[in-house]
C-alpha positions in Angstrom: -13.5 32.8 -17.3 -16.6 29.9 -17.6 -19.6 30.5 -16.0 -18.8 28.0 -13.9 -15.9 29.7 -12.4 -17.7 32.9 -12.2 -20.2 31.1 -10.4 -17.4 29.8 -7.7 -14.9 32.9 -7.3 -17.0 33.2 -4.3 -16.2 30.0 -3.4 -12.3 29.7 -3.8 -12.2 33.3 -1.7 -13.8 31.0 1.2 -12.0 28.2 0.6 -8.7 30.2 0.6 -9.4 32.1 3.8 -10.4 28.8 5.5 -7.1 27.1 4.2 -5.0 29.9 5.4 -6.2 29.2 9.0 -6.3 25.7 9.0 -3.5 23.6 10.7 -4.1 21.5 7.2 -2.5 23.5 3.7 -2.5 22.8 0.4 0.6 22.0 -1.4 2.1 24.8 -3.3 1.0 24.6 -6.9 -1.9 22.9 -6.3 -4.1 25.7 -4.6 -5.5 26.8 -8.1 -7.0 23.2 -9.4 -10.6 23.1 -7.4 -11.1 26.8 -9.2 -12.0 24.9 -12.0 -13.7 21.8 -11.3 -16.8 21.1 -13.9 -18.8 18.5 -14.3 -19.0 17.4 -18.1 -20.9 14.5 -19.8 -19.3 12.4 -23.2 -23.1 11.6 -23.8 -25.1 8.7 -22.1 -23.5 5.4 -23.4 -20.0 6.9 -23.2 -18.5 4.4 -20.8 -15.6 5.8 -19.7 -17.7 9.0 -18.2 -14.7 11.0 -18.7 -12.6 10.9 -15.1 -11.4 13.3 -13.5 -8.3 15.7 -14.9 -7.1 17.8 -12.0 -5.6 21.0 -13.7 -9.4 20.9 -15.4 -11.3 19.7 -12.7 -13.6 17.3 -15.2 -16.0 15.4 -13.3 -18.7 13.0 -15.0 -22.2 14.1 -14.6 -24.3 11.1 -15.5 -24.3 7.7 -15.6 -24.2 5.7 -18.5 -27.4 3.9 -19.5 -26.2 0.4 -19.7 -25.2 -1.4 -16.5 -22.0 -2.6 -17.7 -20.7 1.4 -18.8 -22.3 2.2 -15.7 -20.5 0.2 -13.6 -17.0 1.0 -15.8 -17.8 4.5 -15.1 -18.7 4.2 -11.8 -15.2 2.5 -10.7 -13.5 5.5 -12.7 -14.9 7.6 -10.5 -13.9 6.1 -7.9 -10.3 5.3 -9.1 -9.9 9.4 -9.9 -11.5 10.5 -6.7 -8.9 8.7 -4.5 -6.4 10.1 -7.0 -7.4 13.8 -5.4 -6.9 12.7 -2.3 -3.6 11.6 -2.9 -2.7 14.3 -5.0 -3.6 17.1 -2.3 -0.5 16.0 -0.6 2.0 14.9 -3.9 4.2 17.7 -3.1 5.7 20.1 -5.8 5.5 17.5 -8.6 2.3 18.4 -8.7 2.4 21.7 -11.8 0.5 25.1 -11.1 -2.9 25.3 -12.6 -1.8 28.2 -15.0 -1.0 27.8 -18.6 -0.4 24.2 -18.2 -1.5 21.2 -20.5 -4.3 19.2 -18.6 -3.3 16.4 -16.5 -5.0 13.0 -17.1 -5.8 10.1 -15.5 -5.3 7.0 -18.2 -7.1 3.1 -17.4 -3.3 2.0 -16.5 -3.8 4.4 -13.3 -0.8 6.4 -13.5 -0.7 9.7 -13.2 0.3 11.7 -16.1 2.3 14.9 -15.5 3.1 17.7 -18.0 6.2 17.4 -20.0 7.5 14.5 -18.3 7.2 10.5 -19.1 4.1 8.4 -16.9 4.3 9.4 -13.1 3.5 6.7 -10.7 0.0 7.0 -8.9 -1.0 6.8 -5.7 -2.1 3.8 -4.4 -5.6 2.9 -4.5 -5.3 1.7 -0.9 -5.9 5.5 0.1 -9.3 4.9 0.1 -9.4 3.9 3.8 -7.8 7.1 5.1 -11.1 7.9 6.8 -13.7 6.3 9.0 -16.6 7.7 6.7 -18.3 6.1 3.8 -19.9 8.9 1.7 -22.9 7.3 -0.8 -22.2 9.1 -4.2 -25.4 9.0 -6.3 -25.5 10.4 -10.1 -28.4 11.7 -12.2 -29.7 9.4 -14.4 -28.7 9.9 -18.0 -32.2 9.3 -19.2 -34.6 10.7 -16.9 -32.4 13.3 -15.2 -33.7 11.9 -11.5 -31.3 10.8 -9.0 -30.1 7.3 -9.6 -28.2 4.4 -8.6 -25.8 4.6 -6.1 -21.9 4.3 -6.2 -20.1 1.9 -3.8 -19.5 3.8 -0.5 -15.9 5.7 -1.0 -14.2 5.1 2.0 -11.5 7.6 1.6 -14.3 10.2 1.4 -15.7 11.7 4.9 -19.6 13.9 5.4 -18.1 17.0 7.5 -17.2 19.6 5.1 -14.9 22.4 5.5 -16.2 25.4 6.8 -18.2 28.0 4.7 -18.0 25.6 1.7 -21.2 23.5 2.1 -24.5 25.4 2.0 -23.8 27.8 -1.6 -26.9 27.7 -3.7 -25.1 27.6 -6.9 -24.3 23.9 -7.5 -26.9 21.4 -7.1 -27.1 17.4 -7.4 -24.0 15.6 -8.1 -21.9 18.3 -9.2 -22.1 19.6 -5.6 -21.8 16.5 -4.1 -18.6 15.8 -6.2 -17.3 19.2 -5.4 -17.6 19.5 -1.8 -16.0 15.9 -2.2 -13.2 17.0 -3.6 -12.7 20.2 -1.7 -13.5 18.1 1.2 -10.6 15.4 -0.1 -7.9 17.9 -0.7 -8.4 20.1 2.6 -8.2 17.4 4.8 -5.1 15.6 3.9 -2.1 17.4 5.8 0.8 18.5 4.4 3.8 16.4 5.6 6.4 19.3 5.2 4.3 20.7 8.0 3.9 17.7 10.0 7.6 16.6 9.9 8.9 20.0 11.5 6.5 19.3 14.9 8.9 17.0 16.3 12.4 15.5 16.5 12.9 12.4 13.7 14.3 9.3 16.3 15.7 7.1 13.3 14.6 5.7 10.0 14.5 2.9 7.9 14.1 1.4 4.1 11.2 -1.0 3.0 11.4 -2.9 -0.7 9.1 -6.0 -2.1 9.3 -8.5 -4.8 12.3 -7.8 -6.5 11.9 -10.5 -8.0 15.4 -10.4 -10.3 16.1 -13.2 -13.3 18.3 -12.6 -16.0 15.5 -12.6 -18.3 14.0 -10.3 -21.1 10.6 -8.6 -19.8 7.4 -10.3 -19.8 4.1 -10.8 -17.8 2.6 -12.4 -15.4 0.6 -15.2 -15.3 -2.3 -13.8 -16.6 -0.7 -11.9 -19.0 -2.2 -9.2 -17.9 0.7 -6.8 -16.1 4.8 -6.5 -17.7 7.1 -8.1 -15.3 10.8 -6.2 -15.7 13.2 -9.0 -14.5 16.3 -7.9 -15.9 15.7 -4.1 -14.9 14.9 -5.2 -11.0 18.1 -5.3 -10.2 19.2 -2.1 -11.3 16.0 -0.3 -9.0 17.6 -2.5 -6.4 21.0 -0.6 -7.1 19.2 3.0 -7.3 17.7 2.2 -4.1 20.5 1.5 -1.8 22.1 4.5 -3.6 19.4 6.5 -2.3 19.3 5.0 1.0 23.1 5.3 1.1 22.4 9.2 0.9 20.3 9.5 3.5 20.7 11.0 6.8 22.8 9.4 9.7 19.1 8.5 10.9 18.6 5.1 8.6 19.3 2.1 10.7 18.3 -1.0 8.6 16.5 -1.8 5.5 13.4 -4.4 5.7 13.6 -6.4 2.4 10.0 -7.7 2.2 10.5 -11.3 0.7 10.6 -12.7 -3.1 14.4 -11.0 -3.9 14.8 -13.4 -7.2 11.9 -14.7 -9.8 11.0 -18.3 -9.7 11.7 -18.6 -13.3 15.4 -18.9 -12.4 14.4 -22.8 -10.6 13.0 -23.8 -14.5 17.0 -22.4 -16.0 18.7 -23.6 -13.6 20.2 -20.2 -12.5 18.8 -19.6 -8.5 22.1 -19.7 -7.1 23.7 -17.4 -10.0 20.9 -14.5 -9.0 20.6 -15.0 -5.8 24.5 -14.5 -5.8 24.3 -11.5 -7.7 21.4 -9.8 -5.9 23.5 -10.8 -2.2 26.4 -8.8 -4.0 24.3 -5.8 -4.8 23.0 -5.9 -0.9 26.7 -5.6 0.3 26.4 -2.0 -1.3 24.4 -1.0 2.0 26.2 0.8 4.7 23.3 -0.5 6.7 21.7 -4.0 8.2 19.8 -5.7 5.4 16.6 -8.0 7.2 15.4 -10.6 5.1 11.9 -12.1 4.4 10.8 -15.2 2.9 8.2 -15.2 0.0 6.9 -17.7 -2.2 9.3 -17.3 -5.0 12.3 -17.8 -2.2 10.8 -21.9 -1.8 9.9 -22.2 -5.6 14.2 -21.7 -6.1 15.1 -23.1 -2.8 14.1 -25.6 -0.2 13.7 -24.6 3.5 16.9 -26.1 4.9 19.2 -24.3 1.7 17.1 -21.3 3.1 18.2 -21.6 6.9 21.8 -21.5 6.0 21.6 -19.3 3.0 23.1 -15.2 3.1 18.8 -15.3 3.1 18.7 -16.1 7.1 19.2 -13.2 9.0 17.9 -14.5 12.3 21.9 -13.7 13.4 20.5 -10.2 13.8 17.9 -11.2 16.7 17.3 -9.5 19.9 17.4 -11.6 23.1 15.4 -10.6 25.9 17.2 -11.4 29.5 15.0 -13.6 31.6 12.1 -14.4 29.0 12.9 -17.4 27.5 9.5 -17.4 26.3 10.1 -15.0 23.2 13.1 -16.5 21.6 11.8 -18.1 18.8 11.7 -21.9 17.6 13.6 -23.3 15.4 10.8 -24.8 13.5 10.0 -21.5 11.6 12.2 -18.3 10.2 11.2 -15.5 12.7 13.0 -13.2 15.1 12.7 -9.8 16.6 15.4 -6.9 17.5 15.2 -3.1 19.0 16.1 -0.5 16.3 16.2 2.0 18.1 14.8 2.1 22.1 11.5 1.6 22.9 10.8 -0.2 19.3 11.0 -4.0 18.4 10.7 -5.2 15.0 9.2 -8.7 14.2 9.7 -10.5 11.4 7.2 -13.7 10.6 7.2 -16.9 8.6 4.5 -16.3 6.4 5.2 -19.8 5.1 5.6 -21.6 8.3 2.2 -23.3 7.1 2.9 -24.2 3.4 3.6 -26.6 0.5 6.0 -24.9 -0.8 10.0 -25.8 -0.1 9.0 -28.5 2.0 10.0 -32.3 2.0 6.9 -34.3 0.6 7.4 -37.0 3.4 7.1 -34.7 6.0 4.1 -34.8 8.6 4.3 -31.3 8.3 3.8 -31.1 4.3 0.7 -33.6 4.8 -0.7 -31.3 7.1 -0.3 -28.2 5.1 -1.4 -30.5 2.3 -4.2 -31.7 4.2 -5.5 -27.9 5.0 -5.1 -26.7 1.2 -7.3 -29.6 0.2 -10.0 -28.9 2.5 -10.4 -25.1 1.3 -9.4 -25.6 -2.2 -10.9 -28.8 -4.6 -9.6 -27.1 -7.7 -7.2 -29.3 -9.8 -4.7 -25.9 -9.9 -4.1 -25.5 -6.8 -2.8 -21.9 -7.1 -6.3 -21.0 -8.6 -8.8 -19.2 -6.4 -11.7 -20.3 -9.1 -15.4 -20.4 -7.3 -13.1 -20.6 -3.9 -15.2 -18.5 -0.6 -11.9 -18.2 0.6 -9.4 -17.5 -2.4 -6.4 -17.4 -0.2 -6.3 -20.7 0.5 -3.8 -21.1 -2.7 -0.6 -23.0 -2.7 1.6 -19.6 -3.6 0.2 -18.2 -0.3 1.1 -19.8 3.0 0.2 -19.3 7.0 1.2 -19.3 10.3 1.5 -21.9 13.0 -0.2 -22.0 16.0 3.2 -22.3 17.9 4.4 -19.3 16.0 1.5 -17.3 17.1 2.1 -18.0 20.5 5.6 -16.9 20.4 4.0 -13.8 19.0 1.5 -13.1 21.9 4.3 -13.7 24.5 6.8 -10.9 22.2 3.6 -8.4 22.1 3.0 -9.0 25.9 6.7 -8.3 26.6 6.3 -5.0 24.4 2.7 -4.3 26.4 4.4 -4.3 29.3 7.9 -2.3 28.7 5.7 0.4 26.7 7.5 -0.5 23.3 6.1 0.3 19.7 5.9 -2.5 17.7 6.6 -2.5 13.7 5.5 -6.6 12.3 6.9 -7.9 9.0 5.8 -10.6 6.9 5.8 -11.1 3.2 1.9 -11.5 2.9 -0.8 -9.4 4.2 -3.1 -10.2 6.7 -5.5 -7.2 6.7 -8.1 -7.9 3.5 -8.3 -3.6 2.9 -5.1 -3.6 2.2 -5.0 -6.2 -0.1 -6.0 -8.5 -2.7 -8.0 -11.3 -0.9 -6.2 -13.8 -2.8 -2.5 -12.9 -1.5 -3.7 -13.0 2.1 -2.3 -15.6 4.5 -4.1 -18.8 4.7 -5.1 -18.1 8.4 -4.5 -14.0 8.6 -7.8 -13.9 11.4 -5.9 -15.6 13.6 -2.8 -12.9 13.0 -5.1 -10.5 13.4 -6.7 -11.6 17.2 -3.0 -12.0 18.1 -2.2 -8.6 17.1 -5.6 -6.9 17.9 -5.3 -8.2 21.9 -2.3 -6.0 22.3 -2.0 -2.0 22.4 1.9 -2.4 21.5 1.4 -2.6 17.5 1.5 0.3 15.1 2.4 -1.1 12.0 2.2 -4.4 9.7 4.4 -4.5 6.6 4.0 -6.8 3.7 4.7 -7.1 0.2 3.5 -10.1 -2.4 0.5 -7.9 -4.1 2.5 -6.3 -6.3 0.0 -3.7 -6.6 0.3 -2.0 -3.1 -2.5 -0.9 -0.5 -2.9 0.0 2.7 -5.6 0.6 5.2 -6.0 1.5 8.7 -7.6 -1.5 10.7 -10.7 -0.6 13.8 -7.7 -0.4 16.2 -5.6 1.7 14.4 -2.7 -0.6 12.9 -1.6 0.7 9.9 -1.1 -2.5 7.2 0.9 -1.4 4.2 1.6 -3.7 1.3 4.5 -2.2 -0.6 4.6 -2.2 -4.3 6.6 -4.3 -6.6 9.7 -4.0 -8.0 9.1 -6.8 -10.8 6.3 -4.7 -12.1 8.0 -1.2 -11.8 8.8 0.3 -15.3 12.5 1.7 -16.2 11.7 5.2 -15.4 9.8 4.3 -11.8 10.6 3.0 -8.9 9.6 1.4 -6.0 11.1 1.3 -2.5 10.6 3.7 0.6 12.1 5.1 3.5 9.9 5.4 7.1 10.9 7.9 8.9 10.0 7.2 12.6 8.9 9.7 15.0 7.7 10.0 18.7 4.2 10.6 17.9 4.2 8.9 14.4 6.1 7.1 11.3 6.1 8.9 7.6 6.9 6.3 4.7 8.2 8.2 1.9 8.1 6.6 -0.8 9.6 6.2 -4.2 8.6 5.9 -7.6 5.0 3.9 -7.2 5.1 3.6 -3.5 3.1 6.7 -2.2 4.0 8.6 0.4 1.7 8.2 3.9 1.9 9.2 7.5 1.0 6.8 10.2 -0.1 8.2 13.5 0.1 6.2 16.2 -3.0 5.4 18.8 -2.8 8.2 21.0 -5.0 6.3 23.8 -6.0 2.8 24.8 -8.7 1.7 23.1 -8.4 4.6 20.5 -9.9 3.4 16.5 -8.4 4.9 13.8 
């Protein structure tokens, strides 16, 4: 045994009691890892600062000495701490502490789990699980005196477990990192526990950017991330097998937009995949809903769209005596009731766009117009020295008649006590997401969606990357990893399970799994 466990056996006694009479527990083969958590240092101009490796608890204690391996180090930290928070709830995957090979956290951000090929990570979008920034601040590598500040970790909160904050033993940052972590991994519950407190009502699958083209693999347009085009379509055909499986409970499956790669326009092959891909759909023994991203208007134009197998308005809900929320014809959106006292929405991201449009249009030389105004650059899908880079032409927005056909859906919902679940293939919430795959106009999405109490959730896809984030009155915006960019032996698709008091995504692969209470009281911030 270290001296540093010596030093803490005290501690994980404390901790344990207090977990054992917390409504909060630790998953099962994870209760040993904060035993042996110890700061080390790689010496001062190591840049990487080591990370964090949970079944040995490594945690950098200084900063670099140059700004640019500090700041490298810095966002590893970062990265690895909202890793713990995810892990404290990964489930059983997660190997006991005892006689095991260390588990690592590689630059990629995967998680790496003994004896098996990369596991995917939890989403980075964890971070805003909490109201609470916490301001880490190292010791300096050269003088030993407390130093610059890390960015605020919003995942992190101050109040501390009891009977774990006030031991003499630690001191600086190791303490601060450690009460941080115990801190992380106590307060995330377990959802085992959760999803016995009350009755599941129904359930329903979620998958983004499939993205399929009969093509070998390659990258995107930075050439920065692998792009799996061929191998899309079989994740699609391993998740409606899963889905398939599940309980008599699943009701629909919300296909998030982007379901075959532009590259298929340039070979001449859109119909051909999109074919294919519709086929593969039919597998479902449930409703499929439909999206429309980007890549849907870089195969197709709008009107091949409204009468495509992609138009799924046929699936609407119409509300008796309120003309006012059936929806125009001048955009793809629609609502129906899942199950009672729930509505789905599904928006037209692109209702503002160039993309799929007739270039004679008025409505093209508006859209045209708008893109001009916020973007000068001669690429028009580069955000380049933009102050708004999602003003880009593979991004769209919303009109303002769409909005209003929005309010008067959420006012219905207001006022017949409905939960409300909004699809749309781009974000609108910047925590969840890249600022550059935002709508064009998401602020004026959000005032719609903030002046009613009727909305729990906001779905998206287009990042790739995934996020989520809780917003100040308590929607929950979740922007679902990418198929394109899943590797072989990943995945990426989900099933939310719904219940009275809240909805559990469990996810697949790369998506993470989260639970989503709902506000329990007007005017109640998450």
């Amino acid at each position: 045994m270290t001296k540093w466990d010596e030093k803490d056996s005290a501690l994980a006694d404390s901790r344990d009691k207090h977990w054992k009479s917390s409504r909060y527990k630790l998953t099962p083969g994870f209760e040993g890892c904060v035993g042996s958590l110890r700061p080390f240092s790689s010496g001062p101009d190591d840049p990487g600062g080591g990370g964090i490796a949970v079944l040995r608890g490594r945690l950098p204690r200084h900063l670099p000495a140059s700004p640019e391996a500090r700041h490298t180090s810095s966002c590893r930290a970062q990265n690895c701490l909202s890793k713990i928070l995810a892990a404290s709830w990964a489930g059983p995957q997660i190997p006991s502490p005892r006689g095991k090979r260390r588990q690592t956290w590689p630059a990629g951000g995967r998680i790496i789990r003994p004896g098996t090929s990369n596991s995917p990570a939890m989403s980075f979008g964890d971070r805003a699980s909490f109201d609470q920034p916490c301001d880490f601040r190292y010791c300096s590598a050269s003088s030993g005196s407390q130093g610059e500040p890390l960015s605020p970790l919003r995942s992190m909160v101050a109040r501390l477990p009891s009977g774990l904050s006030g031991r003499a033993s630690l001191r600086g940052p190791e303490r601060v990192y450690l009460d941080t972590c115990l801190e992380v991994m106590d307060d995330k519950p377990n959802p085992d526990t959760l999803s016995e407190s009350s009755e599941r009502l129904f359930s329903f699958g979620v998958i983004a950017d499939i993205q399929y083209a009969d093509l070998e693999d390659g990258y995107n347009f930075q050439g920065n991330r692998r792009r799996y085009y061929r191998h899309s379509l079989l994740h699609l055909q391993e998740a409606i097998e899963d889905w398939n499986n599940e309980s008599s409970t699943l009701c629909c499956v919300l296909q998030l937009g982007d379901v075959i790669d532009g590259y298929n326009a340039q070979y001449k092959t859109s119909e051909k995949s999109l074919e294919l891909v519709m086929n593969t759909f039919k597998k479902l023994k449930v409703p499929v809903h439909h999206t429309w991203g980007n890549h849907e208007f870089y195969n197709f134009s709008r009107d091949y769209l409204t009468n495509s197998k992609l138009n799924t308005k046929f699936l609407e809900a119409h509300i008796v005596h309120h003309p006012e929320t059936v929806p125009s014809e001048n955009y793809y959106a629609y609502h129906f009731v899942p199950f009672p006292k729930f509505r789905f929405i599904l928006l037209d991201a692109y209702d503002l766009s160039v993309l799929g449009m007739d270039q004679s249009s008025p409505k093209y030389q508006q859209c045209m117009k708008m893109l001009r105004e916020h973007n000068p650059n001669t690429e028009l899908n580069s955000p380049q020295g933009l102050s708004e880079p999602q003003f880009v032409q593979f991004n769209g927005g919303f009109s303002q008649e769409q909005l209003n056909w929005l309010n008067e859906v959420l006012t219905f919902s207001d006022t017949n006590q409905e939960k409300v679940v909004i699809v749309s293939h781009l974000p609108i919430f910047s925590e969840s997401s890249d600022d550059v795959c935002l709508a064009w106009n998401y602020r004026d999405a959000l005032a719609v969606i903030w002046s009613h109490e009727c909305v729990v959730c906001f779905l998206a896809g287009h990042t790739h990357d995934g996020g989520y984030s809780a917003d100040p009155f308590g929607v929950h915006h979740v922007s679902l990893e990418g198929v394109i960019e899943t590797a072989p032996d990943s995945q990426a698709f989900g099933t939310v399970h719904v219940y009275p008091d809240k909805m559990m995504l469990e996810g697949r692969g790369r998506v993470p799994d989260r639970i989503m209470n709902y506000k329990k009281e007007k005017g109640f911030h998450c």
